[in-house]
Every structure is written in C-alpha cells, then in structure tokens.
C-alpha positions as YAML, in Angstrom:
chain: A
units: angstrom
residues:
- id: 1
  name: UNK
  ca: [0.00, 0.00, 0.00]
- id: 2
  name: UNK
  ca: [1.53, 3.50, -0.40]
- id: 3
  name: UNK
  ca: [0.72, 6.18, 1.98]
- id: 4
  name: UNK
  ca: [2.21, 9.50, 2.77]
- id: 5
  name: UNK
  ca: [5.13, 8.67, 0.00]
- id: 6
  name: UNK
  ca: [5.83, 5.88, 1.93]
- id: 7
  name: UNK
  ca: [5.56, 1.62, 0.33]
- id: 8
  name: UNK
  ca: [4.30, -0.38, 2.97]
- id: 9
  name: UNK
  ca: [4.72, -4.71, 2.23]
- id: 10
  name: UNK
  ca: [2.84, -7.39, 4.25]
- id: 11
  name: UNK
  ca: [5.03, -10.31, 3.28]
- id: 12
  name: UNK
  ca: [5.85, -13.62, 4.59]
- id: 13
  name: UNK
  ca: [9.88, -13.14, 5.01]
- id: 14
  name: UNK
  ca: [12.41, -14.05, 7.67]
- id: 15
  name: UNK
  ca: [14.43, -11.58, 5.94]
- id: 16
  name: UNK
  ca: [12.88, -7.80, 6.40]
- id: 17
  name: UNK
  ca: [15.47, -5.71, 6.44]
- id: 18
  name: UNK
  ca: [17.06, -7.22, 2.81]
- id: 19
  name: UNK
  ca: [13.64, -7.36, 1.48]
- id: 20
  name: UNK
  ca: [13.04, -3.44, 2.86]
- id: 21
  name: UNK
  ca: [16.84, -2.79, 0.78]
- id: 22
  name: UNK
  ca: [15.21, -4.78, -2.54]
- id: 23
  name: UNK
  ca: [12.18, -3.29, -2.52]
- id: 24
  name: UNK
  ca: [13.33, 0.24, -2.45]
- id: 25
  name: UNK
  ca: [16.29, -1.10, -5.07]
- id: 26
  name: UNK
  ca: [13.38, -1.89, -7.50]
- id: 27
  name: UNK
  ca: [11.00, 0.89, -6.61]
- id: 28
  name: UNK
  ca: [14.40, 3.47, -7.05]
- id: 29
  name: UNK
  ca: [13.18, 5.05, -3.56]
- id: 30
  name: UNK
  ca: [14.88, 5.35, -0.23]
- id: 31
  name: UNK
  ca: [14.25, 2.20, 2.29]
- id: 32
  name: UNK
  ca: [13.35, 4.76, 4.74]
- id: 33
  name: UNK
  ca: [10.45, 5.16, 2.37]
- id: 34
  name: UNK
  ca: [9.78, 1.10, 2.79]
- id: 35
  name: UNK
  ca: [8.03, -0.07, 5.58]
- id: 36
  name: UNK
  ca: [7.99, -4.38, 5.46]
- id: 37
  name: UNK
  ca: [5.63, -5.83, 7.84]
- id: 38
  name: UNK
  ca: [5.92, -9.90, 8.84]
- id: 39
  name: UNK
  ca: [2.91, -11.28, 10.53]
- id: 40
  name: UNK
  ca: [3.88, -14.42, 12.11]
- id: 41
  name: UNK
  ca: [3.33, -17.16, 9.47]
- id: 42
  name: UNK
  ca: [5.25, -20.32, 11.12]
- id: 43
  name: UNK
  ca: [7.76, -22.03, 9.70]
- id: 44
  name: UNK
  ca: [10.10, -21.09, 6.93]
- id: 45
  name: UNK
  ca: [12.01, -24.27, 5.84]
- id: 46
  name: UNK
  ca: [14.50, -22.27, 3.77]
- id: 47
  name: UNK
  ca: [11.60, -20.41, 1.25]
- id: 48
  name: UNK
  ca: [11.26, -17.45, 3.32]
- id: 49
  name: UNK
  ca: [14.65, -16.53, 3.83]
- id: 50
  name: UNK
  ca: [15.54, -14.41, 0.63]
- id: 51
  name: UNK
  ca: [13.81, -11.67, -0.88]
- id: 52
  name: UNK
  ca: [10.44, -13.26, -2.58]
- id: 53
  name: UNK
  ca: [9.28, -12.50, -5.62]
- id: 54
  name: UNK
  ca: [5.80, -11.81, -4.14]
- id: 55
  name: UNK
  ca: [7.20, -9.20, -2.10]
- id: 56
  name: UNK
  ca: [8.95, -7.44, -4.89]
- id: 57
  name: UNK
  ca: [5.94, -7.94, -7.24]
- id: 58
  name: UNK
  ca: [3.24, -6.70, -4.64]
- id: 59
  name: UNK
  ca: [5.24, -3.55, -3.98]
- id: 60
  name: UNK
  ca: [5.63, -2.70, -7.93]
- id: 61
  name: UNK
  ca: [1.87, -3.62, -8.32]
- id: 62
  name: UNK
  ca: [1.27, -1.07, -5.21]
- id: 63
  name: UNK
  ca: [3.24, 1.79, -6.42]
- id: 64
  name: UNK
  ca: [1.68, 1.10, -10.31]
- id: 65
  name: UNK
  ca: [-2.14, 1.36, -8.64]
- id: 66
  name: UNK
  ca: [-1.66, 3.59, -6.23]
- id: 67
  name: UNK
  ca: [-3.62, 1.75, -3.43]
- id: 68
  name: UNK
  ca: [-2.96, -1.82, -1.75]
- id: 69
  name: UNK
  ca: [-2.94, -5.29, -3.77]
- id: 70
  name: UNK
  ca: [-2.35, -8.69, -2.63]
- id: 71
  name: UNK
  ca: [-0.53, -10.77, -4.48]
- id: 72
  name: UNK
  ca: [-1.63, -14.57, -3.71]
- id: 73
  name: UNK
  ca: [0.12, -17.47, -5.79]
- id: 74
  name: UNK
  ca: [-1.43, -21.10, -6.16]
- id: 75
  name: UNK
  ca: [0.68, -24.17, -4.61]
- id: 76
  name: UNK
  ca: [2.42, -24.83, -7.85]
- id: 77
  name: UNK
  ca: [3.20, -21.05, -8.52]
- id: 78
  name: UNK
  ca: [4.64, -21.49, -5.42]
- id: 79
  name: UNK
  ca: [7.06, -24.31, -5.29]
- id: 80
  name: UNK
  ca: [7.72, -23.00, -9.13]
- id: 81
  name: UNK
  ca: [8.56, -19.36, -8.35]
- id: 82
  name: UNK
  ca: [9.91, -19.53, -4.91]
- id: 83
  name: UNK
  ca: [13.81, -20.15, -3.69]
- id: 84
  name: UNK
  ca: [14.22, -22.95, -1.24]
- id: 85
  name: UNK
  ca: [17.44, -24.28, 0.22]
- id: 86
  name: UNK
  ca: [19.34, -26.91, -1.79]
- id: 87
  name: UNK
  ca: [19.64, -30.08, -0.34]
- id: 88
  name: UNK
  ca: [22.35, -30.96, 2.04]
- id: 89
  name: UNK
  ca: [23.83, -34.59, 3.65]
- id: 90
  name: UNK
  ca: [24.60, -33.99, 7.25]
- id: 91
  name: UNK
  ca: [26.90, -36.06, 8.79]
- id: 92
  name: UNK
  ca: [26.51, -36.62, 12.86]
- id: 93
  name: UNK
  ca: [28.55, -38.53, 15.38]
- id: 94
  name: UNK
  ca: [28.00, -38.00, 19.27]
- id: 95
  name: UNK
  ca: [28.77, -39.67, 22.36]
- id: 96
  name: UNK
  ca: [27.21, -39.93, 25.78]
- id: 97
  name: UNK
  ca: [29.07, -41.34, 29.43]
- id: 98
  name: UNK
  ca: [27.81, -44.01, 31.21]
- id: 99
  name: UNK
  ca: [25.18, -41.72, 32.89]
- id: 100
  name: UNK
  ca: [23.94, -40.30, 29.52]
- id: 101
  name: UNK
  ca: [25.35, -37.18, 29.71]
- id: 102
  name: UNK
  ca: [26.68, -36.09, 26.23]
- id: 103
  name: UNK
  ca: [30.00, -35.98, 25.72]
- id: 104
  name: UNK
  ca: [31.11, -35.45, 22.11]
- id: 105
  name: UNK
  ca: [29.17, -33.26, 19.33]
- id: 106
  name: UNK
  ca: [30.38, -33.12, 15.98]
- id: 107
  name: UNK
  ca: [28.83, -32.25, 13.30]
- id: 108
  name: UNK
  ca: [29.69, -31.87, 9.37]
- id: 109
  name: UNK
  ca: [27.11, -29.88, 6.84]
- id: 110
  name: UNK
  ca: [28.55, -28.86, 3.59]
- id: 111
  name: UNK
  ca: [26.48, -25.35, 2.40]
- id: 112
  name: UNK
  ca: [26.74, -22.41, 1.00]
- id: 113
  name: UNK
  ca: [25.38, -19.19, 2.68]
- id: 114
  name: UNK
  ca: [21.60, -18.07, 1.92]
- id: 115
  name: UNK
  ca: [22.85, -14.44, 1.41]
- id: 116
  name: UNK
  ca: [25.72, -15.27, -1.35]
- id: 117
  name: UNK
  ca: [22.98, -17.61, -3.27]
- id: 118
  name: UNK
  ca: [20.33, -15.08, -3.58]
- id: 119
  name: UNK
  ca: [22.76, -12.18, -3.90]
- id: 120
  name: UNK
  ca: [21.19, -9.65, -1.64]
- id: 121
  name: UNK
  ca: [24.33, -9.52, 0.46]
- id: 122
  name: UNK
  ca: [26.93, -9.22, -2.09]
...
C-alpha cells in the first residue's frame, strides 16, 4: 500500500530488512520510504529466507495502482517461483558417558550461505 510517499509490504519473510533494501532497489526510492511488515506465518524451511518475488511484485503492483494489492500465488506457482534451500547430507557422530550425559558433538554440513545464493548480500 503507499501512503504519505511511503511503500508499505505485508510479506511472509524471515528476511525484512534485505527485502526493505530490494524493494526500495526496484522501486528506485529510499528504504526509509519502505516499511515491510511480517505477521507471524510459522515455519520457513529455507523459502522465506531471501527476498520473494511476491514481495517485490506486490510492492511494484502497489506503487503502479496507487492503493494496496495482494498478491496470492497457487501451490504450484509457489514451489515453481519460490527459492528454497538446496539439499544438504549432514553427517553426525555423538557420544554420551555411562550416565547419559553427552560428551562429544560433531557435526559436518557442507552449504553455502543463503545471502551469497540469492545475492542480496553481495
């Protein structure tokens, strides 16, 4: 919705602050003029943690009517359109003592950093 100059986005992120940088990016504005707002929607499970394409098209469909939109995509739009994590083999071993107190952690989980594969951070 825009109001007083300002873009405000209701979007389902973990990531406000790079979607607030995007938006304003893509909109050529200031993020001080970008307000994101992140109603609790659950779990992520690696799609919310990038800038969305919802979030950037809602905001350009906002500014282009002049009044709020909501931009709602089917199930298949959204496995389709959406960024997830790329799978990953994790590798555990751990010990416990005789009284089951844990001992030894180690853990191995080759991946790369959410920020350098969407490129938000870079």
């Amino acid at each position: 919705m825009v109001e007083k100059g300002q873009v405000i986005v209701w979007t389902s992120t973990q990531s406000p602050f790079p979607d607030q940088q995007m938006v304003a990016r893509a909109l050529k504005i200031s993020p001080e003029k970008v307000r994101i707002i992140t109603p609790y929607v659950g779990g992520g499970f690696g799609g919310k943690s990038a800038v969305t394409q919802q979030t950037l098209e809602a905001a350009r469909l906002t500014k282009m009517a002049g009044r709020p939109v909501q931009v709602a995509w089917s199930r298949a739009e959204e496995f389709f359109y959406d960024g997830f994590r790329p799978a990953s083999v994790v590798r555990i071993k751990s010990g416990i003592d005789a009284s089951g107190k844990m001992t030894f952690w180690d853990m191995r989980s080759p991946k790369t950093s959410v920020s350098a594969t969407v490129g938000y951070l870079t």
